[in-house]
C-alpha positions as CSV (number, residue, x, y, z in Angstrom):
1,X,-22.7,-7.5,-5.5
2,X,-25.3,-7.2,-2.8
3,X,-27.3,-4.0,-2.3
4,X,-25.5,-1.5,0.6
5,X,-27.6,-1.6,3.4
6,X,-27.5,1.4,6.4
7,X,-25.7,0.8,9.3
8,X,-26.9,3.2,11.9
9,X,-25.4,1.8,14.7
10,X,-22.2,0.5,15.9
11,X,-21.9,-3.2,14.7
12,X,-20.8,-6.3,16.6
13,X,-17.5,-7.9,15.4
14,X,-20.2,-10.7,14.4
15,X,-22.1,-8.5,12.2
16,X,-19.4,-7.3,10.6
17,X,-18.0,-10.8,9.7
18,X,-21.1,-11.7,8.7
19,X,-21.5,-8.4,6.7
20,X,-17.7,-8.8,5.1
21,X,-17.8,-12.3,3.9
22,X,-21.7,-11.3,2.0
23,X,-19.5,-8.5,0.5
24,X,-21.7,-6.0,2.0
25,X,-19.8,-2.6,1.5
26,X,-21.7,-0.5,3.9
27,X,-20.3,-3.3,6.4
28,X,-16.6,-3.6,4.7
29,X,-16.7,-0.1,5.0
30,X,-17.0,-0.1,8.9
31,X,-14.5,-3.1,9.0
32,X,-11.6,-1.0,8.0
33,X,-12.6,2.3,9.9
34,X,-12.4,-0.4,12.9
35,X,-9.0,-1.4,11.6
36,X,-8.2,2.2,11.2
37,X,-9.3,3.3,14.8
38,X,-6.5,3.8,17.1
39,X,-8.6,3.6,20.0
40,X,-7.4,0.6,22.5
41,X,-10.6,-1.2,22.4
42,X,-11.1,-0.4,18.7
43,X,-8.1,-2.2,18.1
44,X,-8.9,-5.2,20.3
45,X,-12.4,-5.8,18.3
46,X,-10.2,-5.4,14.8
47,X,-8.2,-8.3,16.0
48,X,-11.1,-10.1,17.1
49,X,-12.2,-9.7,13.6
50,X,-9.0,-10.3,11.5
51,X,-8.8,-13.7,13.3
52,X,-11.9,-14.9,12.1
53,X,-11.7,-13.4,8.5
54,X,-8.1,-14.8,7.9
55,X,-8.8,-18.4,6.8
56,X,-10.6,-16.7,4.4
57,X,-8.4,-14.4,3.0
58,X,-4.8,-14.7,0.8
59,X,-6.9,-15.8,-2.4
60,X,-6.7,-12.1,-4.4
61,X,-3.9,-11.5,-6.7
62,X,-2.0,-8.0,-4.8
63,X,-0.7,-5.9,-7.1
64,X,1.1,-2.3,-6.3
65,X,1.1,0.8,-8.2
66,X,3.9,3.4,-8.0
67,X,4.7,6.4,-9.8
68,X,5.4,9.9,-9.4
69,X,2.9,12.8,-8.8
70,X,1.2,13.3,-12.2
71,X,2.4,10.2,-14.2
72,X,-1.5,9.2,-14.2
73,X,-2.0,6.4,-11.6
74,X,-5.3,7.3,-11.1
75,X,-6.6,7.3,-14.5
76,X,-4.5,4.5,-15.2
77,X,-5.8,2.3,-12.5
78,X,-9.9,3.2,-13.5
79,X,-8.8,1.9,-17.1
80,X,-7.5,-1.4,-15.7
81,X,-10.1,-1.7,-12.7
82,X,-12.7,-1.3,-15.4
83,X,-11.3,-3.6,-17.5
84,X,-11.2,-6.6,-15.0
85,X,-14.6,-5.9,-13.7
86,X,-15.7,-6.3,-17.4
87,X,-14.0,-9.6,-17.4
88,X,-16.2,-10.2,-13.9
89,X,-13.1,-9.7,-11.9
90,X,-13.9,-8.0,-8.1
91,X,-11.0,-4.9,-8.0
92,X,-10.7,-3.1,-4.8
93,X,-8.4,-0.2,-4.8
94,X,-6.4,0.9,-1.9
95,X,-5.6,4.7,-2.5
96,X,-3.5,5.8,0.0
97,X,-3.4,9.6,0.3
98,X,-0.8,11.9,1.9
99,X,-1.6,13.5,4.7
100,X,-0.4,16.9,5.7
101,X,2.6,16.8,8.5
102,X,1.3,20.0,9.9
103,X,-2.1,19.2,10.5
104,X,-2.7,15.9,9.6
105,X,-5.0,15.9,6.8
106,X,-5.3,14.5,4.0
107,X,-7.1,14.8,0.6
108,X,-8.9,11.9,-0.2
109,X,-9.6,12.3,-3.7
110,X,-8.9,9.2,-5.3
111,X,-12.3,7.9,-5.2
112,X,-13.6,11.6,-7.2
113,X,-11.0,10.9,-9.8
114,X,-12.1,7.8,-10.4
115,X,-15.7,8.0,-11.5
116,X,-16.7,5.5,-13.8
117,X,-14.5,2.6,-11.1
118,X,-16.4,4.2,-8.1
119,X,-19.6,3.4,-9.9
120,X,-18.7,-0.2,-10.9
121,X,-20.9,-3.0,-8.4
122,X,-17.5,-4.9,-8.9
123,X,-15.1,-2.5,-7.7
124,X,-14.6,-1.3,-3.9
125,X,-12.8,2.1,-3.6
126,X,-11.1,3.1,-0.4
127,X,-9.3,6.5,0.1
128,X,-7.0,6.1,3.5
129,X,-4.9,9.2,4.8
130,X,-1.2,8.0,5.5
131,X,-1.7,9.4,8.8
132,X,2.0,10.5,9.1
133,X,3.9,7.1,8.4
134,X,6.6,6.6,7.1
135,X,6.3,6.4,3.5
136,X,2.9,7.4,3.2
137,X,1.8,4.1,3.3
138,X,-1.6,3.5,6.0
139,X,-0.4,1.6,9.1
140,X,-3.3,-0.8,8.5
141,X,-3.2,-1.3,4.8
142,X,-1.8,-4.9,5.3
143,X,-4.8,-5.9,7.4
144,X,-7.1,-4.0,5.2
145,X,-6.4,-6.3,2.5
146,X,-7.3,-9.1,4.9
147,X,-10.7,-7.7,4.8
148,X,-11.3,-7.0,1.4
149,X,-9.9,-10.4,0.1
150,X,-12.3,-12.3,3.1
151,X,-15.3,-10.1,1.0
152,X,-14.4,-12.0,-2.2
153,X,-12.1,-9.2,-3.9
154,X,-10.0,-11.0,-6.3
155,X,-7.5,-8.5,-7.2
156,X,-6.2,-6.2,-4.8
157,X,-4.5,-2.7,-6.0
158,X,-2.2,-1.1,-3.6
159,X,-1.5,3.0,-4.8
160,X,1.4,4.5,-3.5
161,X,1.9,8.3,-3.0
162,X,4.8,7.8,-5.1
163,X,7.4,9.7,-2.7
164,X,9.7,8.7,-0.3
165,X,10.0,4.9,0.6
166,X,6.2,4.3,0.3
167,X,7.3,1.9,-2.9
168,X,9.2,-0.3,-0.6
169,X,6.9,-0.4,1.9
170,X,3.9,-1.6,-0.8
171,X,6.3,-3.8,-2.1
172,X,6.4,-5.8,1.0
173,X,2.5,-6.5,0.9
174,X,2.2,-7.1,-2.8
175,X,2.6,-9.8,-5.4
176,X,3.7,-7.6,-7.8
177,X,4.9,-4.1,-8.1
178,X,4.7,-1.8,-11.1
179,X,6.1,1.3,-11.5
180,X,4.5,4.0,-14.2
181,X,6.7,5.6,-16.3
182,X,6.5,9.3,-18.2
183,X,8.4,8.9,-21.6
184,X,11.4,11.6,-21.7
185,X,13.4,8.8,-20.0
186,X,16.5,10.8,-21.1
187,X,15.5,13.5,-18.4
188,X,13.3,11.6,-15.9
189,X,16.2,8.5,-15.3
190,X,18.6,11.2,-14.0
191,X,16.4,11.7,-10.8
192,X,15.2,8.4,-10.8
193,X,16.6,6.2,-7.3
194,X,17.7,3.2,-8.2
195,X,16.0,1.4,-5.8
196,X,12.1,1.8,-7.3
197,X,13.6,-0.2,-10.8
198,X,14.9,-2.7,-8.6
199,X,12.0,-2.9,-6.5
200,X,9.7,-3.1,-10.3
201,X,8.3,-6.4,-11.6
202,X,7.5,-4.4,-14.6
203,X,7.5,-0.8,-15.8
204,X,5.3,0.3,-18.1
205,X,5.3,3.5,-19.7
206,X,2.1,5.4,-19.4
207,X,0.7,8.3,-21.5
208,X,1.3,6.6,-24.7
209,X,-1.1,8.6,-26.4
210,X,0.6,11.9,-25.5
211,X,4.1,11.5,-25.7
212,X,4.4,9.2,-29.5
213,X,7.3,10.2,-30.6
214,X,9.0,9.7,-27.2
215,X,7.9,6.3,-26.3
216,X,10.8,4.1,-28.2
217,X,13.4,6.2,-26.4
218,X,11.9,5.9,-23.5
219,X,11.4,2.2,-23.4
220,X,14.9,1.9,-24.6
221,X,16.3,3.8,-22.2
222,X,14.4,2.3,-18.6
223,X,15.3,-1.7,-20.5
224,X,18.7,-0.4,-20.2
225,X,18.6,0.3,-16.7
226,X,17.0,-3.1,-15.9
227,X,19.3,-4.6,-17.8
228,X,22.5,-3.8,-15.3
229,X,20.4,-4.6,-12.3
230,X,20.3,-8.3,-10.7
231,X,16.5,-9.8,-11.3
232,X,14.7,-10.6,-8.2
233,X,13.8,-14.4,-9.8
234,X,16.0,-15.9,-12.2
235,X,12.6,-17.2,-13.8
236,X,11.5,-13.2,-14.3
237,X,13.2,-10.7,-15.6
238,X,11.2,-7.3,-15.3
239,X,9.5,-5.9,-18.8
240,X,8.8,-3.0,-20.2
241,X,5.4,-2.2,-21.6
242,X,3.8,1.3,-23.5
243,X,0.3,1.6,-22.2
244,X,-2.2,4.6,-21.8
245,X,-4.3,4.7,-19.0
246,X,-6.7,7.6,-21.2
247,X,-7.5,5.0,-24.0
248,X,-6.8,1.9,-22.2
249,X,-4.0,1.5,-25.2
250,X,-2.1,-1.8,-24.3
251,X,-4.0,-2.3,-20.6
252,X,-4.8,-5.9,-21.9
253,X,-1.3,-6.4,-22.4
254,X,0.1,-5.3,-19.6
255,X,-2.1,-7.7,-17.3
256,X,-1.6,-10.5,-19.4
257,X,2.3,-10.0,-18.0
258,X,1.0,-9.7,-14.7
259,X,-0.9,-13.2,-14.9
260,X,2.4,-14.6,-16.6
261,X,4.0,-13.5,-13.5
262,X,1.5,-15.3,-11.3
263,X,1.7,-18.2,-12.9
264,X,5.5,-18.2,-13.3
265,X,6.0,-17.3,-9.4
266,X,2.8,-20.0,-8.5
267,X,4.9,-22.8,-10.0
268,X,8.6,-22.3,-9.0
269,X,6.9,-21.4,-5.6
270,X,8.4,-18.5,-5.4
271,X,5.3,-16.4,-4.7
272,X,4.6,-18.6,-1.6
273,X,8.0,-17.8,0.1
274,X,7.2,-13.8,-1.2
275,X,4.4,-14.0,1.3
276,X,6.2,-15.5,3.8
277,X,8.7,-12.6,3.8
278,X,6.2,-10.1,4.1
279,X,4.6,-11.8,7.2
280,X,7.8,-11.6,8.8
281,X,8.7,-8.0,7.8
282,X,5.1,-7.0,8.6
283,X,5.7,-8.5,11.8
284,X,9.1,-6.7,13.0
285,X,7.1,-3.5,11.4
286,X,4.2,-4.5,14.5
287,X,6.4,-5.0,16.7
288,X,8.6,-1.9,16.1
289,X,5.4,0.3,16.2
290,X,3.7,-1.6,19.5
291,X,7.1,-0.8,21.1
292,X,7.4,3.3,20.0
293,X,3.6,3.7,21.2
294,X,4.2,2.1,24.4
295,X,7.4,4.4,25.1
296,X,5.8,7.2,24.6
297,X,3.1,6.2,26.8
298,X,4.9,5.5,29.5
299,X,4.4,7.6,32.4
300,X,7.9,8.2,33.1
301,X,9.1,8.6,30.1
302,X,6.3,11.4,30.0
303,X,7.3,12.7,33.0
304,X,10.9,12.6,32.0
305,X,11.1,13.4,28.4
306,X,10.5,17.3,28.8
307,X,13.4,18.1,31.4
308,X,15.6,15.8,28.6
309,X,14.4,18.1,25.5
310,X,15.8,21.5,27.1
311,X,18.7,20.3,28.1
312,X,19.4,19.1,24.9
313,X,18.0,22.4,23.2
314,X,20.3,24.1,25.7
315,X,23.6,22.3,24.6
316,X,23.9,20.9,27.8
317,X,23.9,17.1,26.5
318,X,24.0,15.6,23.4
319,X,21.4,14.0,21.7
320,X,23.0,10.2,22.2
321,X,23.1,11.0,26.0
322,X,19.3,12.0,25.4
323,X,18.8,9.2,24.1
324,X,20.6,7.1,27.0
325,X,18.6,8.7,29.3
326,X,15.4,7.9,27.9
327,X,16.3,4.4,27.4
328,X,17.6,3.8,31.2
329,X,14.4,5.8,32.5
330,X,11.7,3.3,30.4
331,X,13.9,0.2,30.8
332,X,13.7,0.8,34.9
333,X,9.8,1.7,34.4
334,X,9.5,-1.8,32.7
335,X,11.7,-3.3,35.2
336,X,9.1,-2.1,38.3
């Protein structure tokens, strides 16, 4: 990978085309703060950009991570990064931190929890605050990937906050989704929502090296709970693997399923139609999100919005005639 070089001032979309597609990371790095921005003309340049990095991009292999708070994603994904970048693989990781819904910060500490991955010339690290969204998933992770796939990456990791519907929402932008596991299955599938073992291409039980004497039950138990669920192919059904991210204990293993997968989903051409899904989904998302900004932006919804919220905090309508009202006063703005 090419040496970083300083950008001291603010880029063309040119030179950060240019700077992308030589894998420059400096550049990559200003790419995705562009994509990022929500300033107007931020956004329009991010376009600009997009269009000219998309027939080079869709080549990477996009693979989500899920799991709850402390299962070890982190460590987990430094052992696998490291392990493809030895096999001269180009991993960038896409940890997507939670933000605070009071003041809207956010940690970023994926990238100091992975050291030895941070470090790597093959690997490209990027810490995004959720910024409030639903799920805790970065409104511009899809066209992030874009960018980091035009640089050459091929394998993209997706890291999910692991709460709320973040899953699904990485599921719709990935080629595969796999969901880390604690053993104690017992316990943990009591509180477990059904809909992150449907969503799983595989699950793989992590902390192998910790929990021995756990790990058959465990594995017994989540293969149960895949067994009574429909498969989202009829040429996959999902597996269940014991790995440790700590020792990188059955890491190999576990990608050699996710290139099975690959392969498997390349030939019945179901991966083709997966993308194809997520295009469309990505575009109602757009279009749901364009629509909410521009309500709010409206002047006389502005205008109007306040008078509606005291009346309603004062009982004197309900929240569906709120809503009426706010409709019929943005609809006649849109109208004139």
């Amino acid at each position: 990978m090419p040496e970083v070089k300083q950008v001291n001032t603010r880029p063309s979309v040119k030179d950060l085309f240019e700077g992308v597609r030589s894998c420059d990371r400096a550049y990559i790095g200003r790419a995705i703060t562009l994509i990022e921005s929500r300033n107007a003309q931020h956004q329009q340049e991010a376009q600009q950009l997009l269009h000219l990095l998309l027939p080079f991009a869709g080549n990477s292999q996009r693979v989500g991570i899920s799991g709850v708070p402390g299962v070890g994603k982190s460590t987990f994904i430094e052992s696998l990064g490291s392990m493809l970048t030895g096999d001269n693989h180009k991993v960038a990781v896409l940890a997507v931190d939670p933000s605070s819904g009071r003041t809207g910060g956010s940690i970023l500490g994926d990238k100091t929890r992975m050291d030895k991955l941070s470090a790597d010339q093959n690997a490209f690290i990027r810490p995004s605050p959720s910024a409030g969204v639903l799920g805790g998933v970065a409104r511009a992770t899809r066209e992030t990937i874009v960018i980091l796939e035009a640089a050459g990456f091929d394998t993209v990791i997706v890291e999910t906050v692991g709460t709320g519907q973040s899953e699904t929402m990485v599921s719709d932008m990935v080629d595969f989704f796999l969901v880390l596991m604690l053993p104690g299955a017992g316990d943990e599938l009591q509180g477990i929502k059904k809909g992150i073992l449907e969503l799983a291409d595989m699950v793989a039980v992590n902390k192998a090296d910790v929990f021995e004497k756990k790990i058959k039950q465990a594995v017994n138990s989540y293969k149960s709970a895949l067994h009574i669920m429909s498969d989202a192919n009829p040429d996959w059904h999902p597996p269940v693997v014991v790995c440790s991210g700590l020792t990188g204990t059955g890491v190999p293993e576990l990608w050699n399923h996710i290139e099975k997968h690959r392969r498997i989903m390349t030939n019945n051409g179901a991966r083709v139609i997966r993308r194809q899904t997520q295009r469309l989904t990505w575009l109602k998302t757009h279009v749901q999100e364009r629509l909410l900004e521009d309500f709010y932006r409206n002047k006389d919804i502005i205008e109007k919005i306040s008078h509606v919220k005291t009346n309603l905090n004062d009982s004197k309508i309900t929240v569906s005639n709120a809503v009426n009202m706010l409709l019929a006063t943005y609809n006649k703005s849109d109208v004139n």
